[in-house]
NUNUVO-987872 format. One record per residue (C-alpha): residue number from 1; y, z, x. Coordinates in steps of 0.1 Angstrom, whole numbers. Layout:
[markol NUM; [Y; Z; X]]
...
//
This chain:
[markol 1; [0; 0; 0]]
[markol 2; [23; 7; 28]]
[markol 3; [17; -31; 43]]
[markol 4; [22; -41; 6]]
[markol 5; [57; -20; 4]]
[markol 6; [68; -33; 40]]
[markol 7; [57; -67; 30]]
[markol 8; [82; -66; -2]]
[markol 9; [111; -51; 19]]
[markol 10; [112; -78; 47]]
[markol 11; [116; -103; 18]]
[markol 12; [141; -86; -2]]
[markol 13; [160; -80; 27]]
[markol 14; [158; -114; 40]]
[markol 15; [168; -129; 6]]
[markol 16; [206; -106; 7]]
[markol 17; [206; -112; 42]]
[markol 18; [234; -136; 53]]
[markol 19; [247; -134; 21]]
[markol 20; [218; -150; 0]]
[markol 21; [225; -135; -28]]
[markol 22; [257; -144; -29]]
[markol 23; [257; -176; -21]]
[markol 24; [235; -186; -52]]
[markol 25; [258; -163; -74]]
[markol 26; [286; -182; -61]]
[markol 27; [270; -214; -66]]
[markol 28; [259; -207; -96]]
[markol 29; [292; -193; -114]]
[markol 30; [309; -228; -98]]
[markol 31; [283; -245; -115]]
[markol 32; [288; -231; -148]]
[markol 33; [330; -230; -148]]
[markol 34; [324; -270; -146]]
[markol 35; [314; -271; -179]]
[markol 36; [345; -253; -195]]
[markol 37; [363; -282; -178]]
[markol 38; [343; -311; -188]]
[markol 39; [338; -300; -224]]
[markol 40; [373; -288; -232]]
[markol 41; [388; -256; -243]]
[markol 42; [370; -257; -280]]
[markol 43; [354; -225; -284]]
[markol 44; [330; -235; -308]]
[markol 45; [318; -264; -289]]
[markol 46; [316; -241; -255]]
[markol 47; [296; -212; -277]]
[markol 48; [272; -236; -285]]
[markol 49; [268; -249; -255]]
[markol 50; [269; -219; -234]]
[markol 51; [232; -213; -231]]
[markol 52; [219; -242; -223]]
[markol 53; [247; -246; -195]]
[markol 54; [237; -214; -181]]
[markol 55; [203; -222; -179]]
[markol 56; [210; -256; -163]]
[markol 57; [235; -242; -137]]
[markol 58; [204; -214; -130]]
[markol 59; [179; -242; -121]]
[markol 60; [204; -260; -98]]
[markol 61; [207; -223; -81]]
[markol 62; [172; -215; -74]]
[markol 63; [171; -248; -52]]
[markol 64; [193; -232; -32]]
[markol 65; [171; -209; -11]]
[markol 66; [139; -228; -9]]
[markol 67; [138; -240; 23]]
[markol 68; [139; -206; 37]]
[markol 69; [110; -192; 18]]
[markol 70; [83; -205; 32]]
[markol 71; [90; -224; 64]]
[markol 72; [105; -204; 92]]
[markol 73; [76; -184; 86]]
[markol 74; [54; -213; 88]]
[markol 75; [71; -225; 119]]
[markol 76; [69; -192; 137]]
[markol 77; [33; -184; 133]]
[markol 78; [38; -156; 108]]
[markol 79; [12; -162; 82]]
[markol 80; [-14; -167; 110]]
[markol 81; [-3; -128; 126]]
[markol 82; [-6; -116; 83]]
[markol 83; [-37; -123; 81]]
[markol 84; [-53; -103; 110]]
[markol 85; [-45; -71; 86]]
[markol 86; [-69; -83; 62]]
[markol 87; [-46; -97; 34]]
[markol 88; [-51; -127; 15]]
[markol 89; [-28; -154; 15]]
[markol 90; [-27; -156; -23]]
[markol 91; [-20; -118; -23]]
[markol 92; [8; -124; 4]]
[markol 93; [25; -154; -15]]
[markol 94; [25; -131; -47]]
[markol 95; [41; -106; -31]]
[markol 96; [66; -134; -17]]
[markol 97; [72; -147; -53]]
[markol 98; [80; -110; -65]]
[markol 99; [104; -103; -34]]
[markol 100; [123; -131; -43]]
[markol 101; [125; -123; -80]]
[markol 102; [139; -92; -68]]
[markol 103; [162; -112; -45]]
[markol 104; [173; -139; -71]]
[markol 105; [169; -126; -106]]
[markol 106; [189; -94; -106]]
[markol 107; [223; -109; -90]]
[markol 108; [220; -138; -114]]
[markol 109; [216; -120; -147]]
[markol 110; [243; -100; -134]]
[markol 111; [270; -137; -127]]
[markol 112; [254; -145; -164]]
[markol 113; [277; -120; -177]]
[markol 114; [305; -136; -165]]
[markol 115; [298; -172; -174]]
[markol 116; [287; -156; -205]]
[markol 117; [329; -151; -213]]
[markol 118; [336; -182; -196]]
[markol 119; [321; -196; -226]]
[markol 120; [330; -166; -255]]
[markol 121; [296; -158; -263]]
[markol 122; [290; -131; -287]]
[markol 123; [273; -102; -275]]
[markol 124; [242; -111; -301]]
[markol 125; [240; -146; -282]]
[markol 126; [246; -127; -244]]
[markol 127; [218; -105; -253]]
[markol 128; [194; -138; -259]]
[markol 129; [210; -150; -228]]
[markol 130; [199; -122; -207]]
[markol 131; [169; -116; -227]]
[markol 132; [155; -157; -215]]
[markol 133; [169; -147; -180]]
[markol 134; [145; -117; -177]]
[markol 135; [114; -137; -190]]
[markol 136; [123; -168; -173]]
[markol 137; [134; -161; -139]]
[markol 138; [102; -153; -128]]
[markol 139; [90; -182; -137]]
[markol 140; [121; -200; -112]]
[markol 141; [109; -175; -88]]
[markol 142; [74; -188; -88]]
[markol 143; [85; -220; -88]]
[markol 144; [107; -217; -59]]
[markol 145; [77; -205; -36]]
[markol 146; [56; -231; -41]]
[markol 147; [78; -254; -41]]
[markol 148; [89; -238; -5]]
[markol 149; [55; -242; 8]]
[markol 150; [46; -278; -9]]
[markol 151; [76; -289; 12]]
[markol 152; [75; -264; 47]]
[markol 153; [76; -289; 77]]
[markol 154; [87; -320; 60]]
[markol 155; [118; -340; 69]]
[markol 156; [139; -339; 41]]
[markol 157; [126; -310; 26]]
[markol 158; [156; -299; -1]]
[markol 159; [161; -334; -13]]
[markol 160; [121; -333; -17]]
[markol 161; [123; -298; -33]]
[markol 162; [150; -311; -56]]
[markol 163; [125; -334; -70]]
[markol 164; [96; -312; -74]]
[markol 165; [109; -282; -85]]
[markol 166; [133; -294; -115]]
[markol 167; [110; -312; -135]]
[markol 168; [82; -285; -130]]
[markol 169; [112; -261; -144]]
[markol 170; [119; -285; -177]]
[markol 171; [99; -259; -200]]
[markol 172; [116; -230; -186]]
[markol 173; [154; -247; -194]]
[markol 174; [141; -263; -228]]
[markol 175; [129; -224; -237]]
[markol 176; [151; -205; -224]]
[markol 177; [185; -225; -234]]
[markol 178; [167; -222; -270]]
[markol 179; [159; -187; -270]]
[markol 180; [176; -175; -296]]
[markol 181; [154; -201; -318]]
[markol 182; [119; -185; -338]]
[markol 183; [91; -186; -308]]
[markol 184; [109; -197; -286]]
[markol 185; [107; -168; -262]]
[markol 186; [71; -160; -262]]
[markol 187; [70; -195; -253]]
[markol 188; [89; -191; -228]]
[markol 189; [71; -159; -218]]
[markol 190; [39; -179; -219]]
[markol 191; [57; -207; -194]]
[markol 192; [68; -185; -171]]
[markol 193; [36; -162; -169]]
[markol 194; [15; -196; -161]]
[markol 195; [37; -205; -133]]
[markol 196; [34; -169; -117]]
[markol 197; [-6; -170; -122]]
[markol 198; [-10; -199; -108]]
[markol 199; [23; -204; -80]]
[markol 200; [1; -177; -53]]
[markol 201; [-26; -199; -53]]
[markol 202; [-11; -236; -51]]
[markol 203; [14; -219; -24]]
[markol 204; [-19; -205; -3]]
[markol 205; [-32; -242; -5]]
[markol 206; [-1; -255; 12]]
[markol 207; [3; -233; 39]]
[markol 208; [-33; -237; 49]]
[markol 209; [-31; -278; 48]]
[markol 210; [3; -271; 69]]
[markol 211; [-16; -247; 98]]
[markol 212; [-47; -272; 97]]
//
């Protein structure tokens, strides 16, 4: 339990280092003040709106950190020196996916607030908002891994993670932005727990094509 703890730490900590955190915060509230300015200033139109342009400007912010997931670890030898302490790399990637939620999700759902009056939602409708954050984000999170070890060592890596990661995430935005809709958040739910069963598993895979 203590590797498991130390594990979590060195990931968490490496997600706020160098200002991680708030560099997809900060993209992600510059993301979502575009939209006041492309729609307009007519509340009703930005209300309705609002969730689903929170969501999108969410997706565009978890490919920020992807590239340094899963590859400088990759490129340093790490996950060969983890496994001499007997843990699996399924185990290890799981434990990767919930660092980063840890990382990621809470600083977002916090900038959510904010966007949330950029756009004059009602508390009712922030509550949904936050609410889809909570069950969705660790789906983004699970995406984000894999996706970080599908791509570790190739040239061109974010475009590449660009193009894997936001169609995988299309179930997660279509649910989330309508979350406030009847089953749409056990869908959701559903979505996002698929994605954190099976993310370990495909992210193991890559790493051991990638070291053989």
């Amino acid at each position: 339990m203590t590797l498991v703890a130390t594990l979590i730490a060195r990931d968490v900590r490496r997600g706020y280092a160098g200002g991680g955190a708030g560099l997809v915060c900060g993209f992600f509230l510059l993301s979502v003040v575009l939209f006041p300015f492309a729609i307009g200033p007519d509340r009703a139109v930005l209300m309705r709106v609002g969730a689903g342009a929170i969501w999108v400007a969410a997706l565009l912010a978890a490919l920020l950190p992807v590239e340094r997931l899963v590859a400088p670890d990759v490129e340093s030898g790490w996950f060969d020196q983890i496994r001499v302490h007997g843990l699996s790399l399924p185990l290890v990637m799981a434990l990767r996916i919930l660092a980063h939620w840890l990382a990621f999700a809470p600083p977002l759902m916090l900038a959510a607030l904010v966007a949330a009056g950029l756009f004059g939602l009602e508390t009712a409708a922030l509550v949904r908002v936050e609410a889809g954050l909570l069950l969705g984000t660790p789906g983004l999170a699970a995406l984000a891994v894999a996706t970080g070890a599908l791509t570790a060592g190739l040239r061109g890596a974010g475009g590449l993670a660009g193009l894997l990661l936001l169609p995988l995430a299309l179930p997660l935005l279509i649910f989330g932005a309508g979350s406030g809709d009847m089953g749409a958040p056990k869908l959701l739910a559903a979505v996002s727990l698929m994605l954190v069963a099976g993310a370990p598993w495909i992210a193991a895979a890559a790493i051991r094509s990638v070291r053989d």
